[in-house]
Backbone bond lengths (Angstrom), bond angles and torsions (degrees), N, CA, C in turn:
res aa  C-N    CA-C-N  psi(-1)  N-CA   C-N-CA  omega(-1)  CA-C   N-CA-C  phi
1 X - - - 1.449 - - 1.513 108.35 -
2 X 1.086 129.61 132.44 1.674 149.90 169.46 1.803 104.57 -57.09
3 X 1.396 94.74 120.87 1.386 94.90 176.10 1.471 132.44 -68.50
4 X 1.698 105.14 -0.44 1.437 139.58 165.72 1.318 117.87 -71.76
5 X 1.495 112.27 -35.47 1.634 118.15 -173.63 1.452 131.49 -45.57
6 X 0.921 116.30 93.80 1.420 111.07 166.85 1.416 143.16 -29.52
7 X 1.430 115.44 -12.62 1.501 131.00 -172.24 1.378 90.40 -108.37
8 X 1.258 124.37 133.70 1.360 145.74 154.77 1.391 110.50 -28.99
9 X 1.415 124.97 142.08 1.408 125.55 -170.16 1.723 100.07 -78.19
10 X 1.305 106.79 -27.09 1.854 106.52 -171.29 1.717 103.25 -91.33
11 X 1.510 115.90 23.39 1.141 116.17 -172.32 1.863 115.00 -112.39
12 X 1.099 122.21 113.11 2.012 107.32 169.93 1.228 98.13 -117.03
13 X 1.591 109.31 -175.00 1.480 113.40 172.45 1.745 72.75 -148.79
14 X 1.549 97.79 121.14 1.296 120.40 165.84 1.666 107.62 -89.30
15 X 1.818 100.29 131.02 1.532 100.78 -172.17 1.512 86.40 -134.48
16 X 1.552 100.19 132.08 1.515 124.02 175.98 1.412 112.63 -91.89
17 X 1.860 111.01 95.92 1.850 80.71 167.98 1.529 119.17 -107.54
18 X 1.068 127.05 153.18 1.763 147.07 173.59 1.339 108.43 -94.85
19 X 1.863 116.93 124.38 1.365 103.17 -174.46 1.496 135.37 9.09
20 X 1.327 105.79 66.31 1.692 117.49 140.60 1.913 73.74 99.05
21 X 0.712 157.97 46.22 1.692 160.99 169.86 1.460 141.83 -148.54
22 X 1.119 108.97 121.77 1.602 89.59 -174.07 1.568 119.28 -69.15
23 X 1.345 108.06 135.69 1.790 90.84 -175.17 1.322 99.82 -110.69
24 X 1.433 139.46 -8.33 1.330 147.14 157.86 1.086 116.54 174.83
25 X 1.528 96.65 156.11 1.925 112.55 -174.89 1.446 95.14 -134.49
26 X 1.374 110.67 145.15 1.281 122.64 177.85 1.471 126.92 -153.92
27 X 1.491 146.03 150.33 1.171 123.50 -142.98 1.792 97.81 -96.91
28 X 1.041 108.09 176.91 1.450 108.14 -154.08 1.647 112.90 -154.46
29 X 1.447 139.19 108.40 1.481 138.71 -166.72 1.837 101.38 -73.20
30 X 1.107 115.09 100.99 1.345 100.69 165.89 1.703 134.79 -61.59
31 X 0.901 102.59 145.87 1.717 103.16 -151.33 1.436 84.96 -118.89
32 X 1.114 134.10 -97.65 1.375 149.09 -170.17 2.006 118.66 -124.93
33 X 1.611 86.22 151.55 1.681 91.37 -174.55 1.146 93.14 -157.62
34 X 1.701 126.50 117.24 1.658 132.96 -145.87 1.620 76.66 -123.18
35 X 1.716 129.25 -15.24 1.355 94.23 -162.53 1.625 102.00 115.97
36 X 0.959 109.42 -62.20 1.583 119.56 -172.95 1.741 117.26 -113.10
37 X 1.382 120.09 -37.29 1.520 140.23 163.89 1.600 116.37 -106.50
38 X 1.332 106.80 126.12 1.248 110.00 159.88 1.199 125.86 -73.14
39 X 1.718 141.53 -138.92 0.503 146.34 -111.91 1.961 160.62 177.80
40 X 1.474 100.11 -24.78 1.881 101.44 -143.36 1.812 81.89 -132.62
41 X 1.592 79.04 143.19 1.629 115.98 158.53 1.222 123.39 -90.40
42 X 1.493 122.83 120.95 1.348 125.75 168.52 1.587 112.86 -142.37
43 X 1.134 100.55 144.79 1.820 114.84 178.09 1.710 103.34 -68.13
44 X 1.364 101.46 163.23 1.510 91.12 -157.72 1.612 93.46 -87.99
45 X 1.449 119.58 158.96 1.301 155.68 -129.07 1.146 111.85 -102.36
46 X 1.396 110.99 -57.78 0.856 141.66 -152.77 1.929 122.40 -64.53
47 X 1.270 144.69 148.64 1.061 117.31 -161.43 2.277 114.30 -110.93
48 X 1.391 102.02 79.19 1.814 118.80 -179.98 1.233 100.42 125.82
49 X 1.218 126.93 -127.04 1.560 135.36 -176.89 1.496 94.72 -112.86
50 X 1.792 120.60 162.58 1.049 162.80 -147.10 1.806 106.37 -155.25
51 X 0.924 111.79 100.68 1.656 95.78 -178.81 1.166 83.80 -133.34
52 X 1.647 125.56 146.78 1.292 141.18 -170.89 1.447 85.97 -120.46
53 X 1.617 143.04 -45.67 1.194 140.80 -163.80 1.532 102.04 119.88
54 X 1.190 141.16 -34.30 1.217 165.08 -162.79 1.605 107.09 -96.95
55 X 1.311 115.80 -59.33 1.107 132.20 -178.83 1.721 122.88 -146.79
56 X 1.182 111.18 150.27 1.641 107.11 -178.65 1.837 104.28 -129.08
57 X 1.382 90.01 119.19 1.498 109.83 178.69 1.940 100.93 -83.40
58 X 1.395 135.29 112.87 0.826 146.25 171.81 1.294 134.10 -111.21
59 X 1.446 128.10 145.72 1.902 123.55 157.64 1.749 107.21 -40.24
60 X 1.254 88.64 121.87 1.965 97.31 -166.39 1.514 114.48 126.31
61 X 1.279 92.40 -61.43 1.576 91.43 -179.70 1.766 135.40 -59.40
62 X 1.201 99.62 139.01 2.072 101.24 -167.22 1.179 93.21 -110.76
63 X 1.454 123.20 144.65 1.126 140.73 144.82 1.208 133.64 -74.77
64 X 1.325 146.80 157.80 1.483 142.03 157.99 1.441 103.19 -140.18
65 X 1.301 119.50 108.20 1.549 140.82 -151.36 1.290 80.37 -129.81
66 X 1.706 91.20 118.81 1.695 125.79 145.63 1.169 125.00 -87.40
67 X 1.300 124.19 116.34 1.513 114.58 169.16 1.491 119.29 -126.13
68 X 1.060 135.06 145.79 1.713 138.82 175.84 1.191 107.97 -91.48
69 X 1.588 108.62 168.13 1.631 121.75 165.51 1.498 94.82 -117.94
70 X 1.521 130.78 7.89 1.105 105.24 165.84 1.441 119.05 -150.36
71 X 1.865 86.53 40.71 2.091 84.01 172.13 1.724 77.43 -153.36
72 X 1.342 85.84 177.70 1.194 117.15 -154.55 1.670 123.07 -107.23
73 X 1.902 101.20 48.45 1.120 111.92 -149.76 1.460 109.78 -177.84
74 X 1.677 113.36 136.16 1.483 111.09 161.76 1.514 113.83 -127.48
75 X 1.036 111.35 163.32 1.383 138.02 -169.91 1.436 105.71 -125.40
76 X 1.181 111.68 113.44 1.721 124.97 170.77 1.393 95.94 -127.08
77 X 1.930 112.19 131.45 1.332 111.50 167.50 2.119 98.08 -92.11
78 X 0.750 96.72 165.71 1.662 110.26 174.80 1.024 100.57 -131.66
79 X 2.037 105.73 130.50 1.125 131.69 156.65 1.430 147.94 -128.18
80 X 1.414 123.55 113.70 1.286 113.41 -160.75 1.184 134.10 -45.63
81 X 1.648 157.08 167.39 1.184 138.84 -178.63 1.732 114.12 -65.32
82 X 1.064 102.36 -31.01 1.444 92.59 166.51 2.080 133.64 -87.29
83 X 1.728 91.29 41.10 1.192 76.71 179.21 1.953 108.26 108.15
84 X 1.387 116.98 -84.28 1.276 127.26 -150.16 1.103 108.70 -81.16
85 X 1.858 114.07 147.82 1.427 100.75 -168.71 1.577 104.41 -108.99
86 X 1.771 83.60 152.14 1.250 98.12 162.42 1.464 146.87 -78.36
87 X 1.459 101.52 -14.80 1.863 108.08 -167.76 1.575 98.18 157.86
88 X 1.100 67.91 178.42 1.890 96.65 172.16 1.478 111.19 -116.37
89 X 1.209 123.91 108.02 1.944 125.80 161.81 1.423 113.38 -91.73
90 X 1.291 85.30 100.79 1.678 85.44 173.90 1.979 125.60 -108.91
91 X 0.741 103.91 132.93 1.638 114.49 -165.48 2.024 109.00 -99.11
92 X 1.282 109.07 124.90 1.407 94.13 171.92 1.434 123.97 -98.27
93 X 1.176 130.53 140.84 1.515 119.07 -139.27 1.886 91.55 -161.83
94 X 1.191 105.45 160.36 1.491 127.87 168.10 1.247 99.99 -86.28
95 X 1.837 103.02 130.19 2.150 103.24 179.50 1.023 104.15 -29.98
96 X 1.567 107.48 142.69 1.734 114.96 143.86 1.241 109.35 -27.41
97 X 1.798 107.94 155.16 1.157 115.61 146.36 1.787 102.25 -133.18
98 X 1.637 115.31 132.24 1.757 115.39 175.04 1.485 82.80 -91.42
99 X 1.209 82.62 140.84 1.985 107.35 134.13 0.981 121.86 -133.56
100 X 1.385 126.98 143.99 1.542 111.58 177.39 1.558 106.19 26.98
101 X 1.540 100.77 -136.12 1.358 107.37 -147.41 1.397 94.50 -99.66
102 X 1.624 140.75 47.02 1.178 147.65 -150.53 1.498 88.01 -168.06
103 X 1.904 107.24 127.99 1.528 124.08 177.51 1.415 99.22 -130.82
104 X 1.283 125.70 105.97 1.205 120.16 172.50 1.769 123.10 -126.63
105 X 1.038 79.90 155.02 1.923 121.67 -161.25 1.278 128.37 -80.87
106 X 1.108 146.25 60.08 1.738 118.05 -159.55 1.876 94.11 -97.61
107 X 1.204 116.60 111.49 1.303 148.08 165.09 1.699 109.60 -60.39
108 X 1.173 94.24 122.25 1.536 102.20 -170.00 1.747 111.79 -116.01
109 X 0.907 115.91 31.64 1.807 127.35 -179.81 1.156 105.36 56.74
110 X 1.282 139.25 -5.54 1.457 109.24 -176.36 1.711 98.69 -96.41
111 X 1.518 117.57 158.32 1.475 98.38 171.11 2.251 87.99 -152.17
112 X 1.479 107.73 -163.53 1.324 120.52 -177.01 1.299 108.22 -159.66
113 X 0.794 117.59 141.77 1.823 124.76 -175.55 1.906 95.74 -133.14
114 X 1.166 99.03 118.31 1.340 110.28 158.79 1.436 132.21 -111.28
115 X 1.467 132.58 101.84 1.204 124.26 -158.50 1.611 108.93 -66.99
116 X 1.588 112.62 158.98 1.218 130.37 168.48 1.518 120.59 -22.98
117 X 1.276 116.33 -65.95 1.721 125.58 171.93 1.276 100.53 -79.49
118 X 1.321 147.53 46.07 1.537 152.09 -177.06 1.221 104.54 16.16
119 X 1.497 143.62 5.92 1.107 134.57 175.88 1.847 119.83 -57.53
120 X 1.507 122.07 -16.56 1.152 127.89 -158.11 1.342 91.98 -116.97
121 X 1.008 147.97 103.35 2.089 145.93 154.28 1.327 93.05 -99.01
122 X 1.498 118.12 126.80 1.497 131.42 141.89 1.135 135.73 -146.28
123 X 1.411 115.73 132.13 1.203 118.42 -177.55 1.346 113.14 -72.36
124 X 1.493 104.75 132.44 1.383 107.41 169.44 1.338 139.75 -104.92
125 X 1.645 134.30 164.48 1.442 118.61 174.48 1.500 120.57 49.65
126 X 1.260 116.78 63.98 1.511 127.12 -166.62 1.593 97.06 -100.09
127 X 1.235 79.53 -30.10 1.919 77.00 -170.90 1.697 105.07 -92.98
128 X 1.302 104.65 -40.38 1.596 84.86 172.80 1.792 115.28 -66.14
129 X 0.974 131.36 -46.09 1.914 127.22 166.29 1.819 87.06 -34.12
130 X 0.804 146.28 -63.38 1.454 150.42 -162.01 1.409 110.00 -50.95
131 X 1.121 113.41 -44.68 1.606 132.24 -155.07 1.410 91.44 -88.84
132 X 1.780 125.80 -35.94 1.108 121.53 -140.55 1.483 113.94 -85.55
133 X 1.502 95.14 -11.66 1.781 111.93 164.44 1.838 107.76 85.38
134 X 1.698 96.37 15.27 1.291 97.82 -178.75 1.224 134.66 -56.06
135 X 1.720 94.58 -46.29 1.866 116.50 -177.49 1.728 89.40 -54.77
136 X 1.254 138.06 -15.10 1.253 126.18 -156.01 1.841 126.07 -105.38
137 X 1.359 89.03 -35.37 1.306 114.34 169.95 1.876 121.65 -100.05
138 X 1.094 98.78 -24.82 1.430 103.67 177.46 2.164 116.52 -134.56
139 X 1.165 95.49 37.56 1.531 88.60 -175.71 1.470 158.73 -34.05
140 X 1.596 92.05 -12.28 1.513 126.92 166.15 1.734 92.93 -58.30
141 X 1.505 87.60 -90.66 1.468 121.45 177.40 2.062 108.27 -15.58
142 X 1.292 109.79 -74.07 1.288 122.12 174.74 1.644 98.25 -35.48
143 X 1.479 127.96 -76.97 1.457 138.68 171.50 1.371 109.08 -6.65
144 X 1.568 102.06 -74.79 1.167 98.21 -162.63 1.435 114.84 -83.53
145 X 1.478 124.54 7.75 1.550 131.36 -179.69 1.494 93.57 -74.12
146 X 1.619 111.05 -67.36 1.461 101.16 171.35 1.464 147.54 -43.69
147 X 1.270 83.42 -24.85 1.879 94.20 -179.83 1.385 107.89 -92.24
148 X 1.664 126.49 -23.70 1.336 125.25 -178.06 1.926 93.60 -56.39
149 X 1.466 112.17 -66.91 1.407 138.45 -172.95 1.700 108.54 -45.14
150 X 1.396 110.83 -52.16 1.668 105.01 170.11 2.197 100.53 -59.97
151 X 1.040 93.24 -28.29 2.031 83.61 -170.68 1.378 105.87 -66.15
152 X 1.775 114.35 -47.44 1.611 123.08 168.00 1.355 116.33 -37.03
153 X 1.431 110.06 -55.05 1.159 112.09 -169.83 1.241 123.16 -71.81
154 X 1.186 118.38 -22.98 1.919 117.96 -176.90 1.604 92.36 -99.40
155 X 1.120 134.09 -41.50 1.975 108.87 148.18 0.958 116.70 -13.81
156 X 1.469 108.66 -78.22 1.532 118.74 -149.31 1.342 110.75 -67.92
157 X 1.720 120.20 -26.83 1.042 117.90 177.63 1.617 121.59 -91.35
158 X 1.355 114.08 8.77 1.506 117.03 179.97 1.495 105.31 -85.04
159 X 1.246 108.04 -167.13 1.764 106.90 -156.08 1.945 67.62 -93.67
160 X 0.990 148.74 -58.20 1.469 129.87 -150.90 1.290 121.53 -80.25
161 X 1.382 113.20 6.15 1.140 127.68 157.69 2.037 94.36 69.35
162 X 1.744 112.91 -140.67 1.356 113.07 -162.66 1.658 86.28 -106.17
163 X 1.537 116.58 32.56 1.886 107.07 -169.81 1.514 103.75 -72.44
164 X 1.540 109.65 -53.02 1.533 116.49 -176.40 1.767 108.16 -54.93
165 X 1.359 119.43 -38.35 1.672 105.13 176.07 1.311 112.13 -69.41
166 X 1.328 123.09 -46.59 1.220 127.02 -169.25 1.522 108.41 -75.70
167 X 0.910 160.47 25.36 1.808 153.52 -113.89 1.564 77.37 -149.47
């Protein structure tokens, strides 16, 4: 960051893009940046309620979004306005990249939600990663989407849940 910058050093605006698009940016408390893990808290984004059936992303709810520059994956815990959490949303994605005051995302459809009491692991959006013609055009890329998502998933499903990554 430029010691000129106008945006607060504890400040990002995390921007999500979806095949070649931005699908949203939103402002974001920077928490930590080791170099290798990001970082940032943000209230959820999103515009009323979100109900998957599973879980409901709401006005209230905070995030604390992990992201890497060198895996293939984020980790957001979700928390209700009062405090208690709801889960883990996790998104499979190409590393971060920061710039300045800009953290961006390219979101690759597959994702996993692990509920609070880890009793709930699911993979999500299997069919859209499918649809998305990835394995086809980018086959590296596809590889390692899947393999980021099989690593989430046997986390999420161990007794320690995502504590040891996130720690």
């Amino acid at each position: 960051m430029s010691a000129n910058s106008a945006e607060p050093a504890d400040r990002l605006e995390v921007v999500l893009v979806k095949a070649g698009r931005m699908k949203i940016r939103y402002p974001a408390e920077l928490l930590g940046d080791d170099g290798t893990r990001i970082t940032v808290r943000a209230a959820w984004a999103g515009s009323g309620v979100r109900d998957f059936g599973f879980v409901r992303f709401e006005p209230g709810d905070v995030f604390t979004e992990y992201y890497w520059r060198d895996r293939w994956y984020a980790v957001k815990e979700v928390r209700a306005a009062d405090g208690s959490v709801k889960g883990w949303y996790c998104d499979i994605t190409r590393p971060a990249v920061r710039s300045g005051t800009e953290l961006v995302v390219e979101d690759l459809d597959l994702d996993l939600w692990r509920s609070a009491d880890g009793r709930d692991v699911r993979r999500l959006d299997e069919d859209e990663f499918a649809e998305s013609g990835l394995a086809r055009t980018d086959p590296e890329a596809a590889s390692a989407a899947v393999a980021a998502l099989d690593t989430l998933e046997a986390l999420a499903a161990g007794a320690g849940g995502f504590g040891e990554l996130l720690a």
